[in-house]
C-alpha positions as CSV (number, residue, x, y, z in Angstrom):
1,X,15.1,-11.1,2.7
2,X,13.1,-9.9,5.4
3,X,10.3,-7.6,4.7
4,X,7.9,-5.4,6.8
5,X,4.4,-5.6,6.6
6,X,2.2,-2.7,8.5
7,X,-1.6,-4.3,9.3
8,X,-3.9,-1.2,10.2
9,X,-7.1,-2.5,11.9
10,X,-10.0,-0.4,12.4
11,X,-12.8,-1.7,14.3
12,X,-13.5,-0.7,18.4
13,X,-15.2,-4.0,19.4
14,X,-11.7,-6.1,20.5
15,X,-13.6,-9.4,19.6
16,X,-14.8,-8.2,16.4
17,X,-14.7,-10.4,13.4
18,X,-12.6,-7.7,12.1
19,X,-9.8,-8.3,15.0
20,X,-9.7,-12.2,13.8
21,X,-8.7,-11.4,10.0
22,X,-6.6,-9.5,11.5
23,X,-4.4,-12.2,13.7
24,X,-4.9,-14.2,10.7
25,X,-3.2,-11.9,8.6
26,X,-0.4,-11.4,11.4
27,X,-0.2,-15.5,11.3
28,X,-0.1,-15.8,7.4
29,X,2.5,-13.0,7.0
30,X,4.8,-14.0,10.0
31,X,4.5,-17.6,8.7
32,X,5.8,-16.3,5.1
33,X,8.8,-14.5,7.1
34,X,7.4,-10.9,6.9
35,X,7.8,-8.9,9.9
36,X,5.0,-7.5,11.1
37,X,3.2,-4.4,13.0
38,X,-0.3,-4.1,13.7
39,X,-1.6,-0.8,14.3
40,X,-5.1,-1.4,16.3
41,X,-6.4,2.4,15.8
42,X,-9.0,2.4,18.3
43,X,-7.0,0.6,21.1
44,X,-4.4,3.0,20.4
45,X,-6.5,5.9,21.0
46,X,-6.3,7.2,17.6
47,X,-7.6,10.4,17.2
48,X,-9.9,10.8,13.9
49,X,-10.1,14.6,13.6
50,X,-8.0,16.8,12.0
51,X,-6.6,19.8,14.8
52,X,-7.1,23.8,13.5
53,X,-3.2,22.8,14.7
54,X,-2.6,19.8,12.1
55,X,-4.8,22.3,9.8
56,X,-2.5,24.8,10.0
57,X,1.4,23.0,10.3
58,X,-0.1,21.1,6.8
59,X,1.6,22.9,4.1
60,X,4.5,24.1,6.5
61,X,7.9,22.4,7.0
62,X,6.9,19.9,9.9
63,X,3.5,19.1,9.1
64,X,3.1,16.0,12.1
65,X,2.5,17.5,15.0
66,X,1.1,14.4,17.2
67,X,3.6,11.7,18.3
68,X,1.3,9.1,17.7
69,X,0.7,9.9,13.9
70,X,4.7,10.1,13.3
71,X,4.9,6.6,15.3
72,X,3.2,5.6,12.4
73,X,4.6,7.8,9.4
74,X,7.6,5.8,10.5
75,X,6.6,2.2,10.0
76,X,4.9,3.6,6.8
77,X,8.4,4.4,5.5
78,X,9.8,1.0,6.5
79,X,6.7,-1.3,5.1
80,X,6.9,-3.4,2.0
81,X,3.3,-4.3,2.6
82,X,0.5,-2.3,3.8
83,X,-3.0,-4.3,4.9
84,X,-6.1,-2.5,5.8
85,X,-8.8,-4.2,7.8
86,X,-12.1,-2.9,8.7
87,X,-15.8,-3.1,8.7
88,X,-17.7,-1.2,5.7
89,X,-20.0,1.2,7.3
90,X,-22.1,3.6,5.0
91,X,-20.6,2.4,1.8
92,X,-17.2,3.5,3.3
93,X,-14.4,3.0,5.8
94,X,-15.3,3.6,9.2
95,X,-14.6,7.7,10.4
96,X,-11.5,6.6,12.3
97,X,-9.5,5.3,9.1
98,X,-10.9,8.2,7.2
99,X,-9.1,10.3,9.9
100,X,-6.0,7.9,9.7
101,X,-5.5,8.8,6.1
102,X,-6.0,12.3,6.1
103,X,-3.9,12.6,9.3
104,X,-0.8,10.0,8.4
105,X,-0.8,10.9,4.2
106,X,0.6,14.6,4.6
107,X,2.7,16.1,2.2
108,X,6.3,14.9,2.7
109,X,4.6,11.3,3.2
110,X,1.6,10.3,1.3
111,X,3.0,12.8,-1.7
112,X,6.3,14.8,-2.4
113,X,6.9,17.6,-4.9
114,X,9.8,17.2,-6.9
115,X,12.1,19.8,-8.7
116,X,8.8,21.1,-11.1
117,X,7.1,21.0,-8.4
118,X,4.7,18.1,-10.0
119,X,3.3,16.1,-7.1
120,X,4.5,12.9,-7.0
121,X,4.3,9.3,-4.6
122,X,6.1,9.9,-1.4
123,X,5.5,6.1,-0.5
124,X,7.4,4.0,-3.5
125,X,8.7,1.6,-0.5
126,X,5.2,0.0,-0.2
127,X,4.9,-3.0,-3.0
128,X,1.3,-4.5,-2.0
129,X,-1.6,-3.0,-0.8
130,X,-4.3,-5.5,0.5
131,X,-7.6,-4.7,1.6
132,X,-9.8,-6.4,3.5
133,X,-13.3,-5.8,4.7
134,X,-16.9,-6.8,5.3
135,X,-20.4,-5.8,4.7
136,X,-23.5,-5.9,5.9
137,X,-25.5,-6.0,2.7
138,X,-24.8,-8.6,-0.2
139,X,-22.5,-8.4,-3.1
140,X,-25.9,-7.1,-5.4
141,X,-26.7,-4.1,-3.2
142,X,-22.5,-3.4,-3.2
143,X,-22.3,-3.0,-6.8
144,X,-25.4,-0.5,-6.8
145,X,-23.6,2.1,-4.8
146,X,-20.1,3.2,-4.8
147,X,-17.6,1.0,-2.4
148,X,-15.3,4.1,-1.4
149,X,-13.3,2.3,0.8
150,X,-12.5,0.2,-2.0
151,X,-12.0,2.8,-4.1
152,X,-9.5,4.4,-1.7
153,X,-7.3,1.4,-0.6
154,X,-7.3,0.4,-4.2
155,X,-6.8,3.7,-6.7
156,X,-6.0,6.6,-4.7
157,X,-3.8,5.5,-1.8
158,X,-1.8,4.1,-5.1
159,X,-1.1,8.0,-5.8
160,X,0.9,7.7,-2.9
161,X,2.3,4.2,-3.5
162,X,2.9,4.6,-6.9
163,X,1.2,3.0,-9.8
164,X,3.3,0.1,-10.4
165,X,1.7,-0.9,-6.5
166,X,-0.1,-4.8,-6.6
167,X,-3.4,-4.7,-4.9
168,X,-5.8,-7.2,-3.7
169,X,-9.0,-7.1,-2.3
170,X,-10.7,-9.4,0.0
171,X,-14.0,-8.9,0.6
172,X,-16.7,-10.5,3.0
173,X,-20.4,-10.1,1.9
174,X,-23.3,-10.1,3.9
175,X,-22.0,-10.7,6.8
176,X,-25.1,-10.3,9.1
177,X,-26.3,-13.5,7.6
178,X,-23.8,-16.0,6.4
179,X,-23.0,-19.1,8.3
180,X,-20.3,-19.6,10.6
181,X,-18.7,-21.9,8.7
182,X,-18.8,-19.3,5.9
183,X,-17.4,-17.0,7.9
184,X,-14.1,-19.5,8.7
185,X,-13.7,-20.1,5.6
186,X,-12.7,-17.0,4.8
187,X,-10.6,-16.2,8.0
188,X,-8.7,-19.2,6.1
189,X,-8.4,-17.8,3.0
190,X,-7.1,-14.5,4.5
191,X,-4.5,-16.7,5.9
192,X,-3.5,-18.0,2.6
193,X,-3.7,-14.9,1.2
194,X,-1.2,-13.3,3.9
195,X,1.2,-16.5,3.2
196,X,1.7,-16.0,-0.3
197,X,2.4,-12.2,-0.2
C-alpha cells in the first residue's frame, strides 16, 4: 500500500542544513515506498500574512482564497504523513510556518464542526506527525524556555489530526557549535527515521 507523505520545509537559505534533512527525509521515505511531496515554502513564494481578504472569507463558506494555499490543503487531505522541517528561531518556528498554519488550518481543514456543532479534527487522514528542527542554543537553555514549535507540531496540530496521531520529534542542539561529523550523523538518523515510518 502506497502512502503519501507531505514534507514542509521552511528555511530561505537553499543550502541550508535545513534543506539537507530535508532530501534525506525525501530519500528515507521514498526508499520505504512512501510517495512523497515537499513543499519548500520560501522557494514557493509563500506568503506568511494573513489578507483583511483571508480575514474576512474565514468563517464564510469558501474560506481559501489563494491558489497556492489550496495547492496545499489538497495534498494535506491526501497525506498519511506530515514532516515539518525548520530552523528554531526565537524559541519558535520561523514567521513563514507560523503563517503556513494559520493560513492552510482553516475551518473545513484543520477543524470541522459536526452536527452539535462541537469542533472536531478535520485531518483524521494524517497518521504521523514528525518534527524536525534545530537550535542554536543547547539542549539546557531549551528546556529553560518554552519550545513552541514543539509544542505546536506535537499537541495542537494533533487537534487537527486527531489524538490517536503518532509523533516524533527530532531535534538538533546547538547547532552553531557541534562538529561536522555531528552534524552527519544526524542527517543519518533522519534517514532512518524517514525509512521506518
Amino acid at each position: 500500500m502506497h502512502m503519501r507523505a507531505v514534507v514542509i520545509v521552511a528555511n530561505p537559505n537553499p543550502t541550508s542544513f535545513s534543506h539537507a534533512i530535508a532530501a534525506r527525509v525525501q530519500l528515507g521515505l521514498e526508499s520505504s515506498g512512501h510517495q512523497v511531496t515537499v513543499h519548500d515554502l520560501y522557494a514557493e513564494g509563500f506568503r506568511a500574512a494573513m489578507t483583511a481578504e483571508e480575514r474576512e472569507a474565514y468563517h464564510g463558506n469558501l474560506p481559501v482564497v489563494d491558489p497556492l494555499v489550496a495547492e496545499h490543503i489538497a495534498d494535506l487531505k491526501d497525506a498519511h504523513t506530515l514532516v515539518f522541517v525548520y530552523p528554531t528561531w526565537w524559541s519558535s518556528v520561523p514567521a513563514i510556518l507560523k503563517g503556513w498554519f494559520e493560513r492552510v488550518m482553516v475551518p473545513g481543514v484543520g477543524f470541522v464542526f459536526n452536527e452539535q456543532n462541537k469542533v472536531r479534527p478535520g485531518l483524521t487522514n494524517v497518521q504521523r506527525l514528525v518534527g524536525i528542527t534545530t537550535y542554536g542554543s543547547p539542549w539546557r537553555y531549551i528546556k529553560t524556555i518554552n519550545d513552541n514549535g514543539r509544542r505546536t507540531i506535537k499537541r495542537a496540530l494533533r487537534l487537527s489530526t486527531g489524538w490517536g496521531t503518532r509523533s516524533r520529534w527530532l531535534p538538533l542542539y546547538g547547532m552553531d557549535t557541534i562538529s561536522v561529523a555531528k552534524r552527519d550523523r544526524f542527517l543519518d538518523k533522519v534517514e532512518k527515521m524517514a525509512r521506518s515510518l
